[in-house]
PyMOL CGO cylinders between C-alpha atoms (Angstrom):
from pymol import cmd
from pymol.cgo import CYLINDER

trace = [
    CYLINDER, 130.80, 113.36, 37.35, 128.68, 114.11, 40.71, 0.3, 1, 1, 1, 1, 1, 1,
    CYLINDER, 128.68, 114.11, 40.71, 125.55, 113.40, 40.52, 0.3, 1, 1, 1, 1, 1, 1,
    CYLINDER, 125.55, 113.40, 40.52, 122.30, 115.33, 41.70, 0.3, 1, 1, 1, 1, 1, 1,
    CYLINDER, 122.30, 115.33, 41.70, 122.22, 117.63, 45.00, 0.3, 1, 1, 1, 1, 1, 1,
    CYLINDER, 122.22, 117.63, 45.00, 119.14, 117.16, 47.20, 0.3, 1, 1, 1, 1, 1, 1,
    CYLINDER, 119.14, 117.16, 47.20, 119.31, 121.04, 48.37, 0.3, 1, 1, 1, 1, 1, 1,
    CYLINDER, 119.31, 121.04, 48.37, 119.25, 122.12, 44.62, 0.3, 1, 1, 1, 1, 1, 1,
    CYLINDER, 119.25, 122.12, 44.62, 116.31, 124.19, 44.51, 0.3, 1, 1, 1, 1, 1, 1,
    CYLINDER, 116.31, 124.19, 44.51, 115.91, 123.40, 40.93, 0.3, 1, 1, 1, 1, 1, 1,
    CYLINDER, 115.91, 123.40, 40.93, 115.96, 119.43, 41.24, 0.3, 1, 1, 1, 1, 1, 1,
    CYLINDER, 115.96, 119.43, 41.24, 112.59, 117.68, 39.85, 0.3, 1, 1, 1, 1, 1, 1,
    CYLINDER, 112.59, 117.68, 39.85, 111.44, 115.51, 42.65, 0.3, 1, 1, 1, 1, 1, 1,
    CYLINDER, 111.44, 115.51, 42.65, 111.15, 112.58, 40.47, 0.3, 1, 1, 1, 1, 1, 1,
    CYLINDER, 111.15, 112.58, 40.47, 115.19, 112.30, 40.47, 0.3, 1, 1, 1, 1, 1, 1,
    CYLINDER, 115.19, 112.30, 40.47, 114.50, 113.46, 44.15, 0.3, 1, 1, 1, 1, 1, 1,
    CYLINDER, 114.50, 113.46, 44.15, 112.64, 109.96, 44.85, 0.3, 1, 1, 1, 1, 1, 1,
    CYLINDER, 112.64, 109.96, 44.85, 115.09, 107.91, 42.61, 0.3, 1, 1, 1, 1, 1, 1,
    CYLINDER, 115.09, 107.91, 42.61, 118.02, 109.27, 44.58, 0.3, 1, 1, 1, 1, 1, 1,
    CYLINDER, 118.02, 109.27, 44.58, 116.89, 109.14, 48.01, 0.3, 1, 1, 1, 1, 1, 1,
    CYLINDER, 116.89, 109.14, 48.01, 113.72, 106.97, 48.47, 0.3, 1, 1, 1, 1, 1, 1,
    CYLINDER, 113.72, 106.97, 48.47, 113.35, 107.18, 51.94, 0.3, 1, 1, 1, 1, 1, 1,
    CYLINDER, 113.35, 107.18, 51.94, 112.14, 110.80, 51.42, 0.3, 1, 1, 1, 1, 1, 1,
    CYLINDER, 112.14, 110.80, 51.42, 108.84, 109.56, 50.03, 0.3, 1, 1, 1, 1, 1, 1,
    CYLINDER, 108.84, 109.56, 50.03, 107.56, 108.92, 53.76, 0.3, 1, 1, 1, 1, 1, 1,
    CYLINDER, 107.56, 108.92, 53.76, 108.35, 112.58, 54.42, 0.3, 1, 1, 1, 1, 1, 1,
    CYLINDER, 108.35, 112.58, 54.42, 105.94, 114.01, 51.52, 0.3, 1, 1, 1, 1, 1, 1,
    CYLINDER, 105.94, 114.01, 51.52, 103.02, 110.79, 52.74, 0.3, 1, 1, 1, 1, 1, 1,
    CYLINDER, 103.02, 110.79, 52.74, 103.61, 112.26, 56.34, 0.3, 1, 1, 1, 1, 1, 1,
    CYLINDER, 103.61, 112.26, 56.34, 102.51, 115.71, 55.13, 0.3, 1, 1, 1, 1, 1, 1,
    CYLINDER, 102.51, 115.71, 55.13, 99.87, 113.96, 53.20, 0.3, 1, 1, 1, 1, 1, 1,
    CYLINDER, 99.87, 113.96, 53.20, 101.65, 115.27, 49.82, 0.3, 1, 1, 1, 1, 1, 1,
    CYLINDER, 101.65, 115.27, 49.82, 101.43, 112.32, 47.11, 0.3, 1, 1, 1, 1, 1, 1,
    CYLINDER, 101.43, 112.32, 47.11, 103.75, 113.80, 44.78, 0.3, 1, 1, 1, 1, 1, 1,
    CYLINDER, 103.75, 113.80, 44.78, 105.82, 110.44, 44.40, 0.3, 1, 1, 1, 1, 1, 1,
    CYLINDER, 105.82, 110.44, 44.40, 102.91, 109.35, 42.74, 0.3, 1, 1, 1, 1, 1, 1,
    CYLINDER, 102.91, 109.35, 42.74, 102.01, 112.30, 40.45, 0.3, 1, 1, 1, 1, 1, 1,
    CYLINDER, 102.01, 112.30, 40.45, 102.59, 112.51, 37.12, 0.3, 1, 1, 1, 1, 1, 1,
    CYLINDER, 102.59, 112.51, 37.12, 103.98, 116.13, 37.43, 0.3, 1, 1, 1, 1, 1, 1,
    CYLINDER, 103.98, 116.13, 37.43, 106.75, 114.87, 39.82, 0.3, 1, 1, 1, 1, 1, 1,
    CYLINDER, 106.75, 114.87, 39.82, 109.50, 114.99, 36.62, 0.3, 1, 1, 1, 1, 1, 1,
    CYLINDER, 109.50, 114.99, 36.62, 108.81, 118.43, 36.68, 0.3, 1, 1, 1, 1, 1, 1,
    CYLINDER, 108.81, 118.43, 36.68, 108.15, 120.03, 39.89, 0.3, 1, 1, 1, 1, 1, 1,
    CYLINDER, 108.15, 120.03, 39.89, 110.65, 120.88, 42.59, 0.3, 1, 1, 1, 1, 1, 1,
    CYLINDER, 110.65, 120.88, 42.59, 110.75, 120.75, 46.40, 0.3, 1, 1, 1, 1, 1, 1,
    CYLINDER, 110.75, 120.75, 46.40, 110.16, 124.27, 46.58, 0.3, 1, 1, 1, 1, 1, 1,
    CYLINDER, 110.16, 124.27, 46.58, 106.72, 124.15, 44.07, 0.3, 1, 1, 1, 1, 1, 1,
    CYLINDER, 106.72, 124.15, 44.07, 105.43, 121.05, 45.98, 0.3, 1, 1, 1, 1, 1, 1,
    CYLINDER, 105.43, 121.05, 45.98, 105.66, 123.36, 49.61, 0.3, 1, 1, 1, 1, 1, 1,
    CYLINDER, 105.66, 123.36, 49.61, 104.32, 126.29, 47.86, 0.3, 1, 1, 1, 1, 1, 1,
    CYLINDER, 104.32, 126.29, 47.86, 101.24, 124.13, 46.34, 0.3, 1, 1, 1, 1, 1, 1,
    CYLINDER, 101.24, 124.13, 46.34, 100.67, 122.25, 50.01, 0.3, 1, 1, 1, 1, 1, 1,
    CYLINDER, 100.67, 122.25, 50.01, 101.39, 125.61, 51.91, 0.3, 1, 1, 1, 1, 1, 1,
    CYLINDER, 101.39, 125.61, 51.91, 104.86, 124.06, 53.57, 0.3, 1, 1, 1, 1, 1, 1,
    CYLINDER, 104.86, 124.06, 53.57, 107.86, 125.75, 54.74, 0.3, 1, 1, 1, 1, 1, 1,
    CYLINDER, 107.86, 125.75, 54.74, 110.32, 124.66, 52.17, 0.3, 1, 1, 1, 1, 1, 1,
    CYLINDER, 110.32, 124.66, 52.17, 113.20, 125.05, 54.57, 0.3, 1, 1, 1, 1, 1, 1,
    CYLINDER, 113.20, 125.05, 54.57, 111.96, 123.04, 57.20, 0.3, 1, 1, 1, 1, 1, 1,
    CYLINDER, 111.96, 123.04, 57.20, 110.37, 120.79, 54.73, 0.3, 1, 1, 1, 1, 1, 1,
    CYLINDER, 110.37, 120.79, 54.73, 113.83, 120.06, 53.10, 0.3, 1, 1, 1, 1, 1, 1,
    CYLINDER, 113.83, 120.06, 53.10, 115.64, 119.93, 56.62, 0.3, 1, 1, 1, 1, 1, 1,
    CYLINDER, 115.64, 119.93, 56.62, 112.98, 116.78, 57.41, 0.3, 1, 1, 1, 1, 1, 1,
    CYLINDER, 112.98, 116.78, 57.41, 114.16, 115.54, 53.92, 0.3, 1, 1, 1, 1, 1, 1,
    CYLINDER, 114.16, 115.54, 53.92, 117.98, 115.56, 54.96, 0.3, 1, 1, 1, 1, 1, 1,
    CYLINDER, 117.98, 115.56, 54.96, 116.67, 113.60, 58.48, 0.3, 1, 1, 1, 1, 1, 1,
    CYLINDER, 116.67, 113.60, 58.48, 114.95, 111.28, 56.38, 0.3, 1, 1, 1, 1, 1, 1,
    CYLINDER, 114.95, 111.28, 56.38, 117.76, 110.13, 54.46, 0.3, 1, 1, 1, 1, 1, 1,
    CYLINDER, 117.76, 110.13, 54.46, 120.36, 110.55, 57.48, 0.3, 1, 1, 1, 1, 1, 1,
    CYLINDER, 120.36, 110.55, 57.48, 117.72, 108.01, 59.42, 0.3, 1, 1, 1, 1, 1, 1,
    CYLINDER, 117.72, 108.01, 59.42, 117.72, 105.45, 56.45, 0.3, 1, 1, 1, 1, 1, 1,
    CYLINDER, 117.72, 105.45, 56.45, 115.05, 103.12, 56.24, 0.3, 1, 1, 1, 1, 1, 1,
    CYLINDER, 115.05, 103.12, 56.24, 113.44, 102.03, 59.28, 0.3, 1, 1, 1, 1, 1, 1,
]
cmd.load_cgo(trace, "trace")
């Protein structure tokens, strides 16, 4: 069974965080504090840019970096 894809355009960014942690510094850096949020089981990448006014593809390619960095 495979498990969640991080460029799924339909993936809640609660499973988001529990997947790939390190891509909670990405949304603080863009002062976005959706890890926190109660509506993070439902809302996706692509809501979260549209609702801070981010470029979802460029916002999801510092994602990928994130997690290709590890922690710090």
């Amino acid at each position: 069974m495979c498990g969640p894809k991080m460029d799924d355009p339909n993936l809640p960014l609660r499973l988001l965080f529990d997947h790939w942690p390190d891509t909670a510094a990405v949304f603080l850096a863009h002062r976005m504090f959706c890890f926190g949020c109660p509506i993070a089981p439902f809302h996706t990448v692509v809501e979260a840019c549209a609702e801070y006014s981010l470029d979802d593809v460029t916002f999801r390619a510092e994602l990928r970096a994130a997690v290709a960095l590890g922690p710090e």
